[in-house]
Each structure stands twice: as structure tokens, then as C-alpha cells.
N, C-alpha and C positions, 0 to 999 in steps of 0.2 A: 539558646539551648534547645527551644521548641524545633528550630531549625533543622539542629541537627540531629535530633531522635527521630525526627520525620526522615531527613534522610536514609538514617542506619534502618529506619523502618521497611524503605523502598529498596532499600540493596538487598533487604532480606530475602524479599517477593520475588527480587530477580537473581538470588541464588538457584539453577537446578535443585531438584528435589532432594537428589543422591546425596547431594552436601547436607540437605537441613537433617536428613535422616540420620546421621553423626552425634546430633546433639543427644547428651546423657536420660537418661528415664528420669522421672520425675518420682515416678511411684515404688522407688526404690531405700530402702533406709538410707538417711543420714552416713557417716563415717564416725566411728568413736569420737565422744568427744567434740560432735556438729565440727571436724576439720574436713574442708576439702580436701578428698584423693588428689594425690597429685598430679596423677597421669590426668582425671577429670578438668582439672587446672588447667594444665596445655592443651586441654581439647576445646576447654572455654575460649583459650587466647588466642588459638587458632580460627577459631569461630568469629571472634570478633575481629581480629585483623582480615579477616574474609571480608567479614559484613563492610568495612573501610574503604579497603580497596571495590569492592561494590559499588558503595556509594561514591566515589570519587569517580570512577568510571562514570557514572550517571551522570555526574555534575560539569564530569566535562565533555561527555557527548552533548548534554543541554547547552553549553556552550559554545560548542562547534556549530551546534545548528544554527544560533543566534547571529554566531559571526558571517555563515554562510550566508544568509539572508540579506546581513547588512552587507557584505561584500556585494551583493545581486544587485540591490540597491542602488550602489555609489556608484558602479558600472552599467549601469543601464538608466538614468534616471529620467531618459527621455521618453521610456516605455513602460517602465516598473513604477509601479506608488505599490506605498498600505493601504490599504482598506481599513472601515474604523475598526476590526478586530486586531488591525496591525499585521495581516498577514499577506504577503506578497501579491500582487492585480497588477494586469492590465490597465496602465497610467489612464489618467479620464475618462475610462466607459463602465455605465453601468448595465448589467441586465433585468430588464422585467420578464418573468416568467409567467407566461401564460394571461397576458393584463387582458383588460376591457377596453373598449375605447375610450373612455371617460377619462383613465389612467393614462393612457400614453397623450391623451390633448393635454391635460393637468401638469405631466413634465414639459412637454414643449411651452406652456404656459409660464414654468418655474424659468428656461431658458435654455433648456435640454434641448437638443437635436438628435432627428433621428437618423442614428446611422445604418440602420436594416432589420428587415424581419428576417429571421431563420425558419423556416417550418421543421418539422423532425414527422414525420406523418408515419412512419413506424412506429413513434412513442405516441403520437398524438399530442406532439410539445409546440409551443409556438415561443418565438425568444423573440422579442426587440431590446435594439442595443442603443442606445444613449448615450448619447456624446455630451459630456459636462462643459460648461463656460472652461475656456484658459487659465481664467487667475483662482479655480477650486481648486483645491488639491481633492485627490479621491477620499479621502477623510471626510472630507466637508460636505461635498457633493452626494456622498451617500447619506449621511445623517440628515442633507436635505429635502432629499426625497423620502426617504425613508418618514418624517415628519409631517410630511404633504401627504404621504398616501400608502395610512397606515394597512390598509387592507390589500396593499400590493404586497408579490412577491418578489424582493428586488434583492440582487445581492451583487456586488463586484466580479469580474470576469476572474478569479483567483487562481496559482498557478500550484501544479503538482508537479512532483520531481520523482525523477526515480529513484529505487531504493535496492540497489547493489553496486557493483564495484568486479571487474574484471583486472587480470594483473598479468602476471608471467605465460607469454607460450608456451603449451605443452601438449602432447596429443594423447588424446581419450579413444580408449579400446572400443571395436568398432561392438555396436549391439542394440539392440531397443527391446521394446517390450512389445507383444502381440498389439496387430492395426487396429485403432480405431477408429471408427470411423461418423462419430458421433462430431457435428461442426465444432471449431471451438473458434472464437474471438480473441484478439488481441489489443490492446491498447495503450500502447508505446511508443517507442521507436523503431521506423521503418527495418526489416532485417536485411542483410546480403545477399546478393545472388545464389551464394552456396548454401541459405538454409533453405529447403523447400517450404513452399505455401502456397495456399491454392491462390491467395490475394492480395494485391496491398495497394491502400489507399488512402492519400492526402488527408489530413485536414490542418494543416499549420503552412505558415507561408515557406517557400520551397521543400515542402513535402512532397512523397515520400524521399525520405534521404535518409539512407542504411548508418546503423550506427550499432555500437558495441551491444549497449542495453538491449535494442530491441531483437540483434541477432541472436543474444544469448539466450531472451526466453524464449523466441520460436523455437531455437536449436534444441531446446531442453522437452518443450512438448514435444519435438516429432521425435527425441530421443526415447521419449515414455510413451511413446507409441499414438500419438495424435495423428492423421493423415490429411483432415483438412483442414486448414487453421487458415483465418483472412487476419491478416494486419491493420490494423485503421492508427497511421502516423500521426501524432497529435504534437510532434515537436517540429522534425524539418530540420527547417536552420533558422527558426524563427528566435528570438533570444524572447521570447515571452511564449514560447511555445510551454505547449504543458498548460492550457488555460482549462477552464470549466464550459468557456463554449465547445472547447476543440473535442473534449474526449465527451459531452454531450452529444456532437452532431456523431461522433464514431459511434457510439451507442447505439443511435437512431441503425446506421449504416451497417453496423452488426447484426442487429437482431431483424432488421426487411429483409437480410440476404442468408437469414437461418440459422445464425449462430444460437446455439443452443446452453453451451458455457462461455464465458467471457471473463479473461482472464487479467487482470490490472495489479500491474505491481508500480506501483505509482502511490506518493501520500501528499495529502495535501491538507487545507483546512474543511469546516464544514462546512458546503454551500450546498445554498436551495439546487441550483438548479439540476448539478448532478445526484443530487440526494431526490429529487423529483425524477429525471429520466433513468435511475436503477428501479426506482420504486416501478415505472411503468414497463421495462424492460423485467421486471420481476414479475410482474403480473400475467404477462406473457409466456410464462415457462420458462425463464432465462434464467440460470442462474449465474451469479458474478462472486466470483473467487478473489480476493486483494490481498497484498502483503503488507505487513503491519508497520512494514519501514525500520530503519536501524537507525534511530535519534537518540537510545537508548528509554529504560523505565521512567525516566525523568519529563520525557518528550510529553508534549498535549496531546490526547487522544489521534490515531491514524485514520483520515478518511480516504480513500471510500470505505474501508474494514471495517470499520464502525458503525456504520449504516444497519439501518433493520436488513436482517435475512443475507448481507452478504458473508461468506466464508471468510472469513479472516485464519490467515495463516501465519505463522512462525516459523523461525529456522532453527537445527543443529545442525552441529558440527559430525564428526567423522567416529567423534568417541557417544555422539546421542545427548550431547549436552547443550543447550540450550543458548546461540548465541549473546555474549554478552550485552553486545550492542542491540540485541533487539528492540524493538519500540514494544507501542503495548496497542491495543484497542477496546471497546467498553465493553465488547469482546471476546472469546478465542476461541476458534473452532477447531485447526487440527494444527500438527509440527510438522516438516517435511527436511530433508539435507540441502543446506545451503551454505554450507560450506567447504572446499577438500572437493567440489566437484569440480569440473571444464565443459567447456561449448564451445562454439563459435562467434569469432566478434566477426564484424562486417567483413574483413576481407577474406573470409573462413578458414582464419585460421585458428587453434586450439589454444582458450585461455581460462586459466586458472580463476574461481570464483567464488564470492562471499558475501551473502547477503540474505535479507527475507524475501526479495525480489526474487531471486530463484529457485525459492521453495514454494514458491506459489503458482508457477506452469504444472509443477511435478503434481501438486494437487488438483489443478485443473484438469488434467489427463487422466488421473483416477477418478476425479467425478464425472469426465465424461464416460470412459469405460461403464459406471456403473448408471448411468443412465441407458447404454446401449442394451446394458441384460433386461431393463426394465423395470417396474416395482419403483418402491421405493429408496430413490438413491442414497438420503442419509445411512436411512436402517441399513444397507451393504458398507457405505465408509464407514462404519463405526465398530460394525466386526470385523473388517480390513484392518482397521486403525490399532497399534499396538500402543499398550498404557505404558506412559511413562510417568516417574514423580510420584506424586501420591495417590492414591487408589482412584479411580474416576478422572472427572473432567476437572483442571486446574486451570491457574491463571499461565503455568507456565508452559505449559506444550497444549493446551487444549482439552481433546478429546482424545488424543492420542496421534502417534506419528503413522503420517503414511507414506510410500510410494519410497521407504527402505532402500528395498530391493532394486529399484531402478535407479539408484544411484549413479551418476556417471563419472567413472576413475581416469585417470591419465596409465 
């Protein structure tokens, strides 16, 4: 029972506003006779068969993601392990972030091998990676070190995925929004030839290699008027692409070559070490924008969106309502349309699109735009930003929706 009031609870949170605003006043007399009106009756039962359908939707996005996982798993198991949080890694490698040398003798000691140092000398990050014994599973091997050398920073090389969905060809009427010329970052999948960008650059084995995801957000920032955008590919064709080194070393490579927002529509678990290179890429002036992912309300918090100081973004739809399948993060900075719109996949041609992943370029080109005027960028997105939902900042759109207007139609 506890179960299930928890969930009718969560379906509630991720009803739009405009729904909950429905329910009856409270501070209203009774009806003769303490009977419920009737018309109030059907507004109840519609309320709660809402609330139902809600929560069911929740319960089986939380299961889609579960199976997705396990499917990743069973097909890859030469490459893929869990980690002890049970979340998808790079089979046998661990990383220490930032060790001493005391620490990296200490694992080679335990029977770690060193598989390389990465330096990131824009973050100021130093990775070594470790190679665990054969017969550990990564479970084990991290719990082992982790035990040995409690003052390290160690965490599994863990994998993020992206978090939209492209569909039907259709072509979008041609138009953008005034140039801006403010750098922006990317960190996805490689785009196609037909989207412009000033850059793009490797980091997952056969990277850069153009692909839907990644054509779709560049296509969407230079549609909202981005002009120089570099790409830093963190998938390839690599089947463990999407790691925490890969869009760590993009990180680095983003912000030495001036990117000023950086934009991630990607979710993944929490790891040190890209929780470590936003925090130093923030330090720097950077800001980073992520989408909250579509695992639905049910899902475990979204990282990177979750992170101190990054923007975390949401999506609606075409009527301003709040996709269903949204995920959530701990949390929410603005809403943007990510649904009803089109882009470009890799071969440039126009497809139909749905997801939090593409509301989060649209935001990234609005905050760059409003760093180009100068001042302070939030204080300008937040009188941009139109309120939805209940008065002020919500769990369900944020701070308010922005980049409306740059909508892109078919």
C-alpha cells in the first residue's frame, strides 16, 4: 500500500501545473447535507485516473530503463560490467582521479596495472586508469580499492547515453534567430557534414563518426542562432562509448579552445570524475547546460544536471506541457520545446523529434546569446524565461520556459 501512495504521489509531481490547477477549492462550503457535488465527483475521478495513468507511465519508463541496461549488458559483456552502484562501466578499468603517488604504488601493489595517465591541463585534471586482475568482476575490484585507499578518488569509467529520439522525415521551414557569436561546446555524437560547426573532435575509439543524436543538437543550436559550436565525439563506434573518461578529456578540449557554454544532453550516473572536471570547467567561466533525460519521474536522479551549478533542463511539448517521459534532476533550471520540433540527422536530412535532449541546445544558445550582451546571464534568462505551472520556480518546468519562440516547425 505504502508503495502505491508513493507512486500516485510521484505521478502527481509530474502532472503539468495546468492539470493540478483543476482540483476543487478547499475553502469552499461543504454541499448540503456534507454530499459531494457531483459534477466535483467526476472531477475527482478524473483526477485520479490521471494521477494512474501517471504513475503507470512512471513505473514503466523505470522499467524500460532497467531492461535497457540489462540488454547493454548481455550484449556486450566483453566490454560493459556494473560498477558497485550497479551502473553500467567500462568492463575491468578503474579511475583514480587526481592520486599521489603513494596511491597509484598501493594499487599496483593490490595487482592493478597501469593502463595510462591522461593529463586534461585546461582542467588541471590528472586520470590514471587501472587495469583490474581477470577473474574481478568490476564490482569487486572497485570495492577493493576503494578499501585500500580510502582517501582516493576512484570511481568506474561509467557510461552516459543520450537522451532523445529522432523519427519520421520532414523538412523544417528555413529561419534562425539573430548570430551568435558567443563559443558553445558540444558533447555528443559526432554531427554530419550538413550541419555546420567550426570543430569536431574524437574522443571514443572510431570517432568522430556522424550520427543522428549528435547532428540533431548541433542542427538545433545553429538553428537558434549559435555560429560557433566545436563538437568533442565521445561515442564513435565505440560500444562503451559515452564513458566518463571520454566526455571528461572533451571537457578539457572544450574549454583550452574557448568554449564558453557547453552543452550535454547526455545522462548518466554520478561520477567523481566528471563531477570533478564541470566543477573545474566551472571555475573557469564555463557554463554547462544538460538535459534531465526521459527515464521518466521514477528514474534516479540525472547527471550531469544534477551537479552543482549546471543548468538543468526540461522539455514541452507544442501545447507547453511538460513531457511525460521527463526524468527529473535534484534540480531545475529552465523548460525549453522538445517536442513537435525537426533537425537534422547525419545524412541532413529533416527529422521529427522528442526528447529533453533537444531542449537543452535551445537553452544553451539562449544563455549563450545572453552572455554576448554581458552582465549578468542568469538575471537576463529569468526575465526571458516565461512562468509556467505554479507561480515562480517549480519542480516541473523550472524557472520558466525559454527559447519559445525559436521553435523549429516542419
Amino acid at each position: 500500500m505504502r508503495i502505491r501512495i508513493f507512486l500516485i504521489s510521484l505521478a502527481l509531481l509530474a502532472v503539468p501545473a495546468s492539470a493540478q490547477l483543476s482540483l476543487p477549492r478547499t475553502d469552499l462550503p461543504p454541499p448540503l447535507g456534507g454530499v459531494i457535488d457531483p459534477l466535483t465527483g467526476e472531477l475527482l475521478d478524473e483526477i485520479d485516473d490521471r494521477a494512474r495513468s501517471v504513475a503507470h507511465q512512471a513505473m514503466r519508463l523505470a522499467e524500460q530503463r532497467l531492461n535497457r541496461i540489462d540488454r547493454l549488458i548481455r550484449g556486450n559483456r566483453d566490454i560493459i560490467d556494473l560498477d558497485a552502484r550497479g551502473a553500467p562501466a567500462r568492463k575491468g578499468e578503474l579511475l583514480l582521479v587526481d592520486p599521489v603517488y603513494a596511491q597509484v604504488e598501493a594499487a599496483k601493489a593490490l595487482g592493478f596495472t597501469v593502463l595510462g595517465t591522461e593529463r586534461l591541463d585546461s582542467l588541471e585534471l590528472q586520470v590514471v586508469r587501472l587495469g583490474a586482475s581477470g577473474d574481478l568482476s568490476l564490482k569487486a575490484a572497485q570495492a577493493l580499492l576503494e578499501n585500500a585507499l580510502p582517501a582516493a578518488t576512484i570511481t568506474a569509467d561509467n557510461l552516459h547515453f543520450q537522451s532523445g529520439a529522432v523519427s519520421s522525415a520532414a523538412m523544417m521551414a528555413a529561419g534562425a534567430s539573430a548570430q551568435i557569436t558567443t563559443p558553445v561546446g558540444v558533447i555528443d555524437g559526432a554531427p554530419g557534414k550538413s550541419v555546420e560547426v567550426d570543430a569536431v573532435r574524437g574522443f571514443a575509439q572510431g570517432a568522430p563518426y556522424p550520427s543522428n543524436h549528435g547532428s540533431a543538437v548541433a542542427s538545433l543550436l545553429h538553428y537558434a542562432g549559435a555560429r560557433k559550436i566545436r563538437v568533442a565525439d565521445v561515442y564513435g563506434t565505440d560500444k562503451a562509448g559515452g564513458n566518463s573518461l571520454a566526455v571528461a578529456k572533451a571537457m578539457g578540449w572544450l574549454v583550452g579552445n574557448g568554449s564558453k557554454v557547453i552543452n550535454i544532453s547526455l545522462v548518466g550516473p554520478r561520477n567523481a570524475l566528471v563531477e570533478r572536471a564541470i566543477a573545474r570547467a566551472q571555475s573557469r567561466g564555463v557554463a554547462v547546460v544538460a538535459a534531465v533525460g526521459n527515464d521518466g519521474p521514477a528514474a534516479p536522479p540525472a547527471f550531469p544536471a544534477s551537479y552543482d551549478n549546471v543548468i538543468a533542463v526540461t522539455a514541452v511539448d507544442r501545447k507547453n506541457r511538460a513531457l511525460i517521459e521527463a526524468g527529473r534532476a535534484l534540480h531545475l533550471d529552465y523548460a525549453s520545446p522538445g517536442a513537435d520540433i525537426y533537425a537534422r540527422d547525419a545524412k541532413g536530412n529533416r527529422m521529427k523529434l522528442r526528447g529533453t535532449s533537444f531542449a537543452s541546445p535551445l537553452v544553451a544558445a539562449r544563455l549563450a546569446a545572453a552572455m554576448e550582451v554581458g552582465g549578468n546571464w542568469r538575471t537576463r534568462l529569468d526575465k526571458e524565461a516565461r512562468d509556467l505551472g505554479k507561480k515562480g520556480p517549480d519542480p516541473v518546468y523550472g524557472r520558466g520556459l525559454l527559447c519559445e519562440t525559436c521553435r523549429p516547425r516542419n
